[in-house]
N, C-alpha and C positions, 0 to 999 in steps of 0.2 A: 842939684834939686831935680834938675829932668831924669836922671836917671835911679833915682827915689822915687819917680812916680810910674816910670816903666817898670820898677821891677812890684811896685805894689798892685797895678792892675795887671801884672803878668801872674802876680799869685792868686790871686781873687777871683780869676776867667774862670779857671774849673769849680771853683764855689759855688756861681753865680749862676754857671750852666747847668749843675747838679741840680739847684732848686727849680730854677725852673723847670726841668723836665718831671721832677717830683710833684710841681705844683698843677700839674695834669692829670695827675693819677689821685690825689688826695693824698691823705695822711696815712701815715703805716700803720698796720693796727697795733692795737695795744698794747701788747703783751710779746714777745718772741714765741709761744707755743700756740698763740692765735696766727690763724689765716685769715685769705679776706673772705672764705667763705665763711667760715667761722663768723668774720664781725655782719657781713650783711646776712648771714638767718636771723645772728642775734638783732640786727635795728630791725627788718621788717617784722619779726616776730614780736617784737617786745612789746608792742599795744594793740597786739594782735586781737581781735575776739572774733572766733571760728564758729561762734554761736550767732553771728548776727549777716545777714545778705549786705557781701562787700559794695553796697552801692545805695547809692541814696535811695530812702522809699517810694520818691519817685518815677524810679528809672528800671528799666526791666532788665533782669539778666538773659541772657540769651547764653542757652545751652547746646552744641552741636553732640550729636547721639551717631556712632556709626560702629555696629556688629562685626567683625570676624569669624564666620561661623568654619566651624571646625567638625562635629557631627550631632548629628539628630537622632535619636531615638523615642520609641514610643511605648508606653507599657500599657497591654492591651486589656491588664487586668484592673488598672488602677485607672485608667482611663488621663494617662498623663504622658505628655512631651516632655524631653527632657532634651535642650538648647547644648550643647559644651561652645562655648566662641570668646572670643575678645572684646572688651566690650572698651572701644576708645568715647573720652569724654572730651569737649573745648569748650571753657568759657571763661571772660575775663573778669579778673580782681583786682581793682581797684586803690587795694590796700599793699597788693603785691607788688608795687611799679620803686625801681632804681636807674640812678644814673651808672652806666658801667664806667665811665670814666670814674668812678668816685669809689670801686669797688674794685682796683684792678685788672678791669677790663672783663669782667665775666656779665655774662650774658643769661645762661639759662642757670640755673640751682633745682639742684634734687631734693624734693623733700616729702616727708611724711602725712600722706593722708589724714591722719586723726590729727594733726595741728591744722588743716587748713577746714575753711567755710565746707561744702561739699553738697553739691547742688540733691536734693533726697529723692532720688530717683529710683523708683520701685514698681515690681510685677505686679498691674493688675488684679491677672490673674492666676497668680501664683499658687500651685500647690502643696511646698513646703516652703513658708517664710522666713526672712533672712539670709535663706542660702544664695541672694545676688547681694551679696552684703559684701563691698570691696575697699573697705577705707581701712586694712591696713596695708595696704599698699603703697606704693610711691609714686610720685608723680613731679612734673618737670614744669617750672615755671620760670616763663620768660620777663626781660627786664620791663616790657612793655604791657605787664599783668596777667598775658594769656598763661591760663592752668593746662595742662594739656594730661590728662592720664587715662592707662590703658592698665587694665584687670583682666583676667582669666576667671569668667562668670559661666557659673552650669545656672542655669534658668530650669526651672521645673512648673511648666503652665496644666493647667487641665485644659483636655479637649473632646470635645464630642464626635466623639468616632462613628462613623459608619460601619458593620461588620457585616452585610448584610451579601459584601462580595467576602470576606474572608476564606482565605488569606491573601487574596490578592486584592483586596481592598484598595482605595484612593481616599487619603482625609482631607482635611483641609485644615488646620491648628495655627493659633493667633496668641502674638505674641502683645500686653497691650502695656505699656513702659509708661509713665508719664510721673512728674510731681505728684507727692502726695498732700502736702500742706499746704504749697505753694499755685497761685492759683497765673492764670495766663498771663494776668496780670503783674505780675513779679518774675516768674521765668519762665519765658517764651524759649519750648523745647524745637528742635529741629532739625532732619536732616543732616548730615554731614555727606556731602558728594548723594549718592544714591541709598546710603543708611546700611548698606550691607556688602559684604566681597563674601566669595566663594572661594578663594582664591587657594586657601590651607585644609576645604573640606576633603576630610576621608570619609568614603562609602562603606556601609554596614548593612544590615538586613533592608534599610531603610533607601531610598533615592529620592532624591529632592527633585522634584519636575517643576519646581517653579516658585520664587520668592517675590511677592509684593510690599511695600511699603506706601503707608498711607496716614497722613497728620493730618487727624481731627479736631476739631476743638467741643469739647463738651458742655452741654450747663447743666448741671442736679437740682434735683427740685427744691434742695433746702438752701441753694446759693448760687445770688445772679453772677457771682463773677465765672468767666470762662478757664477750664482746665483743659491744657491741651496735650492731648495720646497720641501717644506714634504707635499702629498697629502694624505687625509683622505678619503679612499672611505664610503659613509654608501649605503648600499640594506637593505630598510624597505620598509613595506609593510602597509597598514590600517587594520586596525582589529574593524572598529569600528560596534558594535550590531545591530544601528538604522537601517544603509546603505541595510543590509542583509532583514530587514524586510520590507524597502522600493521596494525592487528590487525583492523579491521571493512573498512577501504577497498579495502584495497593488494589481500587475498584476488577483488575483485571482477573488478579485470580479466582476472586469470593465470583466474580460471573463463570467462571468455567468452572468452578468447586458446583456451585450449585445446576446450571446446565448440564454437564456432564450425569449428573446422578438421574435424568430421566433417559440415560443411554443405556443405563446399566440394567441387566437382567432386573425384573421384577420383584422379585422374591431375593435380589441381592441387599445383605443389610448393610451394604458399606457407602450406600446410599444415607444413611442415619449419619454415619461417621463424618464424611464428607459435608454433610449439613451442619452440624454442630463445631466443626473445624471451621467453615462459612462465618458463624453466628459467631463464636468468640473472635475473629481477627475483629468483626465489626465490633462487639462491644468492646474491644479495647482501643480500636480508632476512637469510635464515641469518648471512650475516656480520657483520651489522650486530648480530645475538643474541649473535656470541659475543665481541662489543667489550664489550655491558653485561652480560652474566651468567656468574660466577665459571667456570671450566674446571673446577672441582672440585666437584659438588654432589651432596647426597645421592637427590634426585628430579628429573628431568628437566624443565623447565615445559610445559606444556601446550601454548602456542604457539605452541613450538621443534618439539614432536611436530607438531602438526597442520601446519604449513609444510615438516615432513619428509615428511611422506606427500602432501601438497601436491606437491613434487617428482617425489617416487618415480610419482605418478599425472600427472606430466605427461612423466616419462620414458618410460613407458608407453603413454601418447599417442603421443610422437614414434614407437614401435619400430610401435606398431599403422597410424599414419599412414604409414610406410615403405612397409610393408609394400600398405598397400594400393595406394599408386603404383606399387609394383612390380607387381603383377597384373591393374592397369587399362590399365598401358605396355605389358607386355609381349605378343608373340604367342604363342596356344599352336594346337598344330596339333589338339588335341581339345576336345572339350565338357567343361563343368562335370560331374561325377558327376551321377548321375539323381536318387539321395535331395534332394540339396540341391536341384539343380532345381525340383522339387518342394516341396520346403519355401516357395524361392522366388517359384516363379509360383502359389502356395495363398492363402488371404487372409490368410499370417502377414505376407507378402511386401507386398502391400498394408495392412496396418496400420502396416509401418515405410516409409511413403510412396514406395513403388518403381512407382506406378502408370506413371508417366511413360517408366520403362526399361523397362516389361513391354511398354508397347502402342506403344515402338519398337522391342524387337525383333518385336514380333508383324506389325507394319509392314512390317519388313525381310524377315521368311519370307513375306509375299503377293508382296510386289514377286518374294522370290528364286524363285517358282512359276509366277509369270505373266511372266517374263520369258524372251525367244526364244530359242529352242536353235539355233542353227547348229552345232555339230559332234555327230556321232554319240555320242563317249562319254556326253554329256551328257543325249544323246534318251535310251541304252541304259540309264540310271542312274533316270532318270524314271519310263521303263515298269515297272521293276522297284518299283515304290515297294510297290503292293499286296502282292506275293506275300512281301516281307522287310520285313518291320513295326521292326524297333528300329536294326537295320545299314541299312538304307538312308536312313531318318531323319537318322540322325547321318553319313553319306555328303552327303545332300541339302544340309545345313544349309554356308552359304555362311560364307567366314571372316567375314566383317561379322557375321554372327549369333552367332557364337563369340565374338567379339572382346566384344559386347555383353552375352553372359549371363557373360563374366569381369567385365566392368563392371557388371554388377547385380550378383555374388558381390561386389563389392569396396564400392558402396554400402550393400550389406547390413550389411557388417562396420562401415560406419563410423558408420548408425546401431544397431546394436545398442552398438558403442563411444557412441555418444553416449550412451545411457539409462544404462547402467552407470556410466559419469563421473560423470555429472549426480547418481544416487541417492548415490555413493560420498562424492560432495561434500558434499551435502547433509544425509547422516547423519553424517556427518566436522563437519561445522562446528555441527548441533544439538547433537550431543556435549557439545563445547566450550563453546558457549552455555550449555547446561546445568548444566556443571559450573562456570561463572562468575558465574551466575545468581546463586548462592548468596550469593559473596562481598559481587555489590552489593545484595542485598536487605539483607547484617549493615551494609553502609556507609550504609545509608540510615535503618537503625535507631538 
């Protein structure tokens, strides 16, 4: 009999210890081609409604909201930011909670966004809608209800740009996130750690000098309940290489194209050439400004001004270089007026370097005195030099001497044109510097 009973609870130990160890874990599933993940989607799923806030109506959801940003771009013509980042979500569901013991021991499960609740969290101020649209995604819930998921969202905000320094402009662009149906009262959004990492950003034309994050709670005039916005500030700046060598370089040559042509002989017409070489690089700069910057803006940019008076002064150039071929070519049958003369051959005339033209006209009237009279008119004009001092003068003066004091009139004009240019420039582009100065001393802060 005793050994009847040793041998039946010697066979039953491992029976007895099998269930109990089974009776910790639960029931197997179903089926052999079911798993336990398999059975726990299907129980949490099965009275699932993804249409309804997993929690009582009187209970608030709390949303954690926290960016990945990855890069910023801006488009200058459309007046829009454009976000690329991660966009991680945490909030808990109520509907989602398991015992792991009862499931195998699993702890989180993967699953599909469009089967779960999905807090409707949307761009403000979005400039193409939907595209932060991320529920076909997946996402990772824990046994204890927290939803945890992370999307790769391009954001596309409008912003009110500045261009006023362009290109090296400073914006400021606002990202503004919040519930749209859902009012403070129902999901309370918030922060996750600091709401942003830099941590995966690559740099583009664009630099980020600086990201805020700020939760507001709003009320709208048509309802008392509170909605509350997480606003993203970003201040980036352009940093792009081309911009700098369009704006410091290109201005270099159009100044010595058009300078250089009140150097050149009077009556030379490659002074024309040179002007109009001048005037087209600028209007295709200009063209080139109105490929990148909006036709509609509130303040003009600075660099579009300064390359318009650019033009305007090398239009100016051209009409005054015209001009001066024309009265260095042309013949006149009389003298320069006596003032200007005078102004001329004085030493204002020699400080704008006309020595050269002075003491070859002066040349030109010894040779015209000393040279031999064979016809009487000629003797009769001479003798009379003494007795009629200003009409025999300008009688006397041979056209070669005419022709030359029109050509010191016309060099005169071309450096007096030159100094005037040159300061016009040159205060025109300190200006500018000046007022740019600014920007890069805050970019370097």
């Amino acid at each position: 009999m005793i050994v009847r009973i040793i041998f039946f609870f010697g066979f039953m130990r491992p029976l007895l210890a099998q269930t109990v160890s089974t009776s910790n874990v639960s029931k197997l599933p179903i089926s052999g081609n079911e798993t336990w993940v398999d059975k726990l989607r299907h129980d949490i799923l099965k009275k699932y409604d993804k249409w309804t806030r997993p929690t009582e109506h009187c209970n608030k959801t709390t949303l954690y909201v926290h960016l990945s940003i990855f890069h910023v771009e801006i488009d200058s013509k459309k007046s829009m930011m454009t976000v690329n980042s991660w966009v991680h979500l945490n909030w808990d569901d109520a509907k989602l909670k398991w015992r792991p013991e009862n499931y195998g021991g699993i702890k989180d499960l993967t699953l599909r966004l469009h089967d779960l609740w999905l807090p409707d969290l949307y761009l403000y101020n979005s400039a193409l809608h939907e595209t932060e649209d991320w529920k076909s995604r997946q996402c990772t819930v824990h046994y204890d209800g927290e939803v945890t998921s992370t999307a790769s969202t391009i954001f596309f905000s409008y912003c009110e740009l500045n261009l006023i320094l362009w290109p090296f402009e400073t914006n400021i662009c606002v990202l503004n996130l919040g519930s749209w149906s859902h009012n403070g009262n129902e999901i309370d959004v918030k922060f996750k750690n600091k709401g942003y990492d830099l941590q995966h950003y690559t740099g583009g034309e664009w630099k980020i000098l600086n990201i805020s994050a700020h939760r507001r709670v709003h009320i709208y005039s048509c309802c008392p309940e509170p909605y509350i916005i997480l606003d993203y500030y970003f201040k980036i700046s352009r940093i792009s290489e081309l911009n700098y060598h369009i704006v410091f370089i290109v201005p270099i040559p159009i100044l010595f194209m058009v300078l250089i042509t009140f150097w050149l002989k009077p009556q030379s017409e490659i002074k024309l050439v040179l002007n109009i070489c001048a005037i087209i690089i600028n209007i295709l700069i200009l063209l080139y400004f109105g490929l990148e910057i909006p036709p509609k803006i509130e303040s003009m940019p600075l660099i579009v001004t300064f390359f318009s008076s650019c033009l305007l002064q090398v239009t100016i150039s051209m009409i005054i270089s015209s001009f001066v071929i024309h009265i260095s070519t042309t013949f006149y049958n009389r003298p320069i007026p006596r003032r200007i003369k005078s102004i001329l051959y004085d030493r204002y005339g020699r400080y704008f370097g006309l020595c050269n033209v002075i003491n070859e006209i002066e040349n030109q009237k010894f040779s015209d005195l000393h040279e031999p009279q064979d016809n009487r008119a000629t003797d009769a004009i001479m003798s009379s030099i003494h007795t009629h001092a200003d009409e025999q003068s300008i009688i006397s003066q041979s056209r070669n001497v005419m022709r030359l004091e029109w050509l010191l009139l016309a060099t005169f004009i071309d450096r007096v044109s030159f100094i005037l240019n040159a300061v016009v420039f040159v205060f025109t582009a300190l200006a500018y510097i000046r007022l740019t100065w600014g920007n890069f001393l805050n970019k370097a802060e």
